[in-house]
Every structure is written in structure tokens, then in C-alpha cells.
Phi, psi and omega in degrees: 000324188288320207279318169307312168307305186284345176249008161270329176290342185261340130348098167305295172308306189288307166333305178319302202287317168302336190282292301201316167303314197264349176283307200298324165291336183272339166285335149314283160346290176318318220277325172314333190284310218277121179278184183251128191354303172288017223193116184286106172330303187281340177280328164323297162320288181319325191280296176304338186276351172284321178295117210236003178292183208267312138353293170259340153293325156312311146339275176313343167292285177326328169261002159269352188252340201230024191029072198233149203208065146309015198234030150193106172304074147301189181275320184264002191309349159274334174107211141252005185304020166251327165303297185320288193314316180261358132261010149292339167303313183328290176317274200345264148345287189325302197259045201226300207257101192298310183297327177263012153290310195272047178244330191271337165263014182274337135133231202303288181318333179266315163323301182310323168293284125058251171297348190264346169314295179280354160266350197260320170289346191261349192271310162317301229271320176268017158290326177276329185262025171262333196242054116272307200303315184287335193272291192266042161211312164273023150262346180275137239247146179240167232265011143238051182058011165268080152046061213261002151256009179248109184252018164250118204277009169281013188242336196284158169228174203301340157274036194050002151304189164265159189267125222282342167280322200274346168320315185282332187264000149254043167249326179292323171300334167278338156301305193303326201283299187307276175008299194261005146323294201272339163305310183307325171274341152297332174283333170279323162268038216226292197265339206261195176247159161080183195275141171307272189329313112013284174297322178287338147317302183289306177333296199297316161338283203278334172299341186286336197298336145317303170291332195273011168286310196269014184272317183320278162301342180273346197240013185261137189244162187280071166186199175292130170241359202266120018236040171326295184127325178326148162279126148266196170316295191299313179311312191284332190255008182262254189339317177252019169266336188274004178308284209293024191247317179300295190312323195290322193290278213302323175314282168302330157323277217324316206251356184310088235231122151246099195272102173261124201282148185242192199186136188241149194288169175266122185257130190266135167223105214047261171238038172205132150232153183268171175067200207076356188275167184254157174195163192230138190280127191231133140275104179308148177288293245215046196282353173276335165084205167282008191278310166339304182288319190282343199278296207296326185266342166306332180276338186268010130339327202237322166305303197299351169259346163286317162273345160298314217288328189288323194296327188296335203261345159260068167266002159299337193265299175262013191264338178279322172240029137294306189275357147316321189266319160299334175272137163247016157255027199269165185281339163293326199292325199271340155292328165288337168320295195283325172296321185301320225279315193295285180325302206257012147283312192298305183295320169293292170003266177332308202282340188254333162267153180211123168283320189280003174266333163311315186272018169255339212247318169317321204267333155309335178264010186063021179243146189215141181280110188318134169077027176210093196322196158275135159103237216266345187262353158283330153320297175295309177295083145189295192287353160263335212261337188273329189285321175314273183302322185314285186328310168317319182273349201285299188323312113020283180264017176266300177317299204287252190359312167251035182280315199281357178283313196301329197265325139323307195261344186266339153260011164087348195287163170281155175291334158314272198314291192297343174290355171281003201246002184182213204044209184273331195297299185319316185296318221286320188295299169277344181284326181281327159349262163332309170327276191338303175314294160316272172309312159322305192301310205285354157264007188273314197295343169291311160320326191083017176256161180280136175315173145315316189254358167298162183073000000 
């Protein structure tokens, strides 16, 4: 493994890119640190890690998939989750919308187009979610009319608030910063190695694992605690067989394939004939990737912020399901979980597969599957065949989604350390993994060296 390390670093070009992947990610980092002018950090911190509503798990949702840090009003405190969010409209659009179907079919020239669309919407878009953020979250007044995260009275205005210049300039400081996110991550795919975008995600992902590591070990004692309830010896070694038992499971998903085999027709040209060969179509298990889990725990976000707010003004009435919905270990809650997570395997599905343009494009090149004509009935077959496996991966990402609930409530850990044992983070973390690997191997195989996972 060290000889595979040391002759990828002896590349000159693959050296660059990495050295270069790893500068723009450590200016990220930084840009995470630098707060926004007006806004006491720690009081910041406080208010949000106080927060136990429908409100602050969302936050904390949120900041696990779009690389984002609202629970310290930063440069970079929005991420990219305004990139995400516009081009998922995009995805959408594409199979909705006749004019960005055919922009998605123009090949290179429709991309592009595409994309300059879509920075103008991430640009909207984070002007509305920096002043929603500057409005109910760093405006907000604590029950002696003050201001609780701002303690300097030059930034206030004569009603005591913040003042509408210094709003605008941290809603503009927070645009810039996703902006300049997303520049960063267009430079990592241009000069760097691997998707920008992405890596910058797993980066905000993998800075946590320190901490929620010392969250782990600071309150774990060296011996037996069973059946106390306390973290011992045994907790830890129950947390690390089932961390590499998850990570091998998210693994084999991820790369888990239904190679349905083909055949290509045969052509006589002169005295040889061509074609005939057999080769196989390979469909992915987990063809939705992680939007299921992101699409399904962001909506059940919103009943539960919708029935705290009614349980305050009701609560005879709304206090038994705000806290169904507030709780993620209770049992409606991880079933509605699963079900959406089933709907939004199935619904991304539908919208990213088309069989029949798969079984036009087989019957244009002159290949077909034995025991399956061309055309509509090789159609019907790759859709039964998607439906099939889409259930397997649905189940898959359902089980990985409520492994850190399950593991919260039966060893007692905080849900950070347990969220490490599943969800979109795990996912988000090996499917980028994996990218990453897969380019470094096509410039080594170029080269004539052996990959990373060979041998």
C-alpha cells in the first residue's frame, strides 16, 4: 500500500492536482472558522446547541449533506446548500419541463447552459436563505428585550436591533461566501482531482469526526459497565465492530451491480464477420444514490416544526404528536421514515431511468437482450428488472437511516457519534470515496501502473 502511495506522488501531473485538491480544501476549512462581524460566537453556539425544536434538527440536518455550519454564523455558514437545492430544481425540471429536457440533450453546449442557470438560482436562492437566517436567528431578542446574539452596540439601531445596513452586509457576506464555495469546487473539477463539489462536502463530514470522537471517549470508562447503562469497554467494542460491519454494507451497496447480459448482432463484411459479441448492461442496486434519505429526513422536519409551534398555542391538543415527530426514536416516526425513503427510491428512480430510451439506444447500436425483442418489450424488461432491484436498495437505505436512531437509544451515545454509524453522511462519505479512488486509478492505469485496489 505505501509503494501504491509513493508512485502516485511520483506523477508529476496527479502530484499537482492533489497538492492543489488539498490546498483549496484547507482554504475552505479556513473560510469555516471566520465568523460573521456582528455575532458573538459563543453566544451563538449556545443558542443553537439549546435548541431542541423541529428548527434546530433541521439546521443540524442540514449540515450534514450541504456542507454547512448554521450553529456558528460564519463566512461559509450556508455551504453549498443553495447549489444543491438549485441544481436539484434543475434534475427536476429536466424531466418536467420540455425546454431543459432538450438543454439536457444538447450534449456539452446544453450543459453549460444548464449551469450558468443554475448559479443564478443558487445566487437567489442564497439571498433568501442568508435573510431568513440574519432574521430568525441572529435577531433574536431574549426576554429582556436584548439582543442575545449581538453585544456590540455599534452594529444596533435605535430600536435596539440590528440595523438594516449591517443585515444587508451579512446577507451579502453569506451569498459571497456560497459563491465562492461553489467557485472552489468548479476549480477542483477543472485543475484538482475528483468532484469539488462533493469533496467539499465529505471534508465538512470527516472535520466532525473528531469531535464527536472525543464526545464518545470523554464520558466511556476503562472497564465493564453492563449492565449499568454507562459506556464501557463493551460499548466500544460493540461501536467498532458495527462502524466496519455498516461501512462494508454501505460498500457493497454502493458498488452492488445487476449485470444483465447482451448480445450484439453480427454483421458480414465481405469474408469476416463482425459483431456477436456478448457483453453485459450493468445496473446499479442504489441507482438513487443518497436523495432519498435527504429528500425523506428534510420533510419530516416540517410537521415536527409545524406541531411544536401548534403544541405551544395548543397543547392539549398537539403535545402527544409534536412529540411523535420530535422524537426520532419513537416508532411512526422511523416508519414514516422508511416509507418516504421507499417513495423517494422509487420517484428519483422513475425521473433518472427512462428504459425506453435505454431499449432505443441498445436497438440502435444493434444490440439486444437474448429472449427479449427490441423495442417495447426489452422496455418492459429493464422496468421490471429496475423495479426489482430499486426495492433492494430502497430497503438498504432505509436500514442504514435509522442505524444511528437505533444506536442512540440502545447504547445510550449522543446522536452525533451515532450518526456515524449510518445515514447521508456514511453514504455521502464512501460513494465520494470511492470517485476519488476511481480517478487517481484512470490516471495511474494510464501510466501503466497498477491501481489502488488492485492485487
Amino acid at each position: 500500500m505505501w509503494e501504491k502511495a509513493r508512485v502516485v506522488f511520483t506523477i508529476p501531473e496527479l502530484r499537482n492536482k492533489i497538492v492543489l485538491t488539498l490546498v483549496l480544501l484547507a482554504v475552505y476549512r479556513v473560510g469555516w472558522q471566520i465568523s460573521l462581524p456582528m455575532v458573538d460566537q459563543k453566544m451563538t453556539a449556545a443558542q443553537q446547541d439549546s435548541q431542541q425544536g423541529g428548527l434546530g434538527k433541521l439546521i443540524s440536518q442540514a449540515a450534514v449533506f450541504s456542507g454547512s455550519d448554521l450553529n456558528k454564523a460564519t463566512i461559509f455558514g450556508l455551504g453549498i446548500l443553495p447549489y444543491i437545492s438549485a441544481s436539484i430544481i434543475f434534475q427536476l425540471l429536466g424531466s418536467v419541463w420540455k425546454p431543459i429536457e432538450n438543454l439536457q440533450k444538447e450534449g456539452e453546449a446544453g450543459r453549460r447552459k444548464i449551469n450558468e442557470y443554475t448559479r443564478y438560482v443558487t445566487v437567489f436562492l442564497c439571498f433568501v436563505q442568508s435573510w431568513m437566517f440574519v432574521r430568525y436567528n441572529i435577531m433574536q431578542v431574549g426576554q429582556d428585550g436584548i439582543p442575545l446574539l449581538i453585544t456590540d452596540q455599534a452594529f444596533m439601531s435605535s430600536s435596539g436591533n440590528l440595523s438594516f445596513g449591517w443585515q444587508l452586509v451579512a446577507v451579502l457576506i453569506m451569498t459571497c461566501g456560497t459563491i465562492f464555495l461553489m467557485w472552489l469546487g468548479e476549480q477542483i473539477d477543472e485543475f484538482g482531482i475528483g468532484n469539488g463539489i462533493s469533496l467539499l462536502i465529505m471534508a465538512g463530514i470527516l472535520a466532525q469526526m473528531p469531535l464527536a470522537a472525543y464526545e464518545l471517549l470523554k464520558d466511556a470508562k476503562a472497564e465493564l459497565t453492563f449492565p449499568s447503562g454507562d459506556i464501557g469497554i463493551e460499548a466500544l467494542v460493540i461501536l467498532a465492530a458495527l462502524f466496519f460491519g455498516v461501512v462494508l454494507g454501505v460498500v457493497f451497496i454502493t458498488l452492488a451491480q445487476r449485470r444483465i447480459p447482451t448480445q450484439s448482432a453480427k454483421h458480414v463484411r465481405g469474408r469476416r464477420v463482425m459483431g456477436g459479441t456478448k457483453q453485459y448492461l450493468p445496473l446499479r442496486i442504489n441507482q438513487s444514490g443518497v436523495m432519498p434519505i435527504i429528500f425523506a429526513s428534510s420533510l419530516l422536519m416540517f410537521p415536527g416544526m409545524i406541531l411544536g409551534w401548534l403544541a405551544y398555542i395548543y397543547p392539549t391538543l398537539f403535545r402527544g404528536m409534536a412529540d411523535v415527530f420530535s422524537s426520532p426514536r419513537s416508532f411512526v416516526y422511523n416508519m414514516l421514515y422508511v416509507a418516504m425513503i421507499f417513495f423517494f427510491c422509487y420517484f428519483w428512480t422513475a425521473i433518472t431511468f427512462n428504459p425506453k430510451d435505454m431499449a432505443d439506444n441498445l436497438k440502435n447500436y444493434g444490440t439486444f437482450i437474448p429472449g427479449h425483442r427490441p423495442g417495447r418489450r426489452t422496455a418492459d424488461y429493464l422496468e421490471k428488472v429496475m423495479v426489482r432491484i430499486t426495492y433492494v436498495g430502497a430497503a438498504f437505505l432505509s436500514l442504514v437511516a435509522i442505524i444511528p436512531n437505533l444506536i442512540s437509544s440502545a447504547l445510550g451515545v449522543s446522536f452525533m457519534v451515532a450518526s456515524f454509524y449510518g445515514g447521508t453522511g456514511l453514504l455521502i462519505a464512501v460513494s465520494v470515496a470511492f470517485d476519488l479512488v476511481q480517478k487517481i486509478d484512470s490516471h495511474l492505469v494510464m501510466r501503466n501502473y497498477k491501481g489502488l485496489l488492485d492485487g
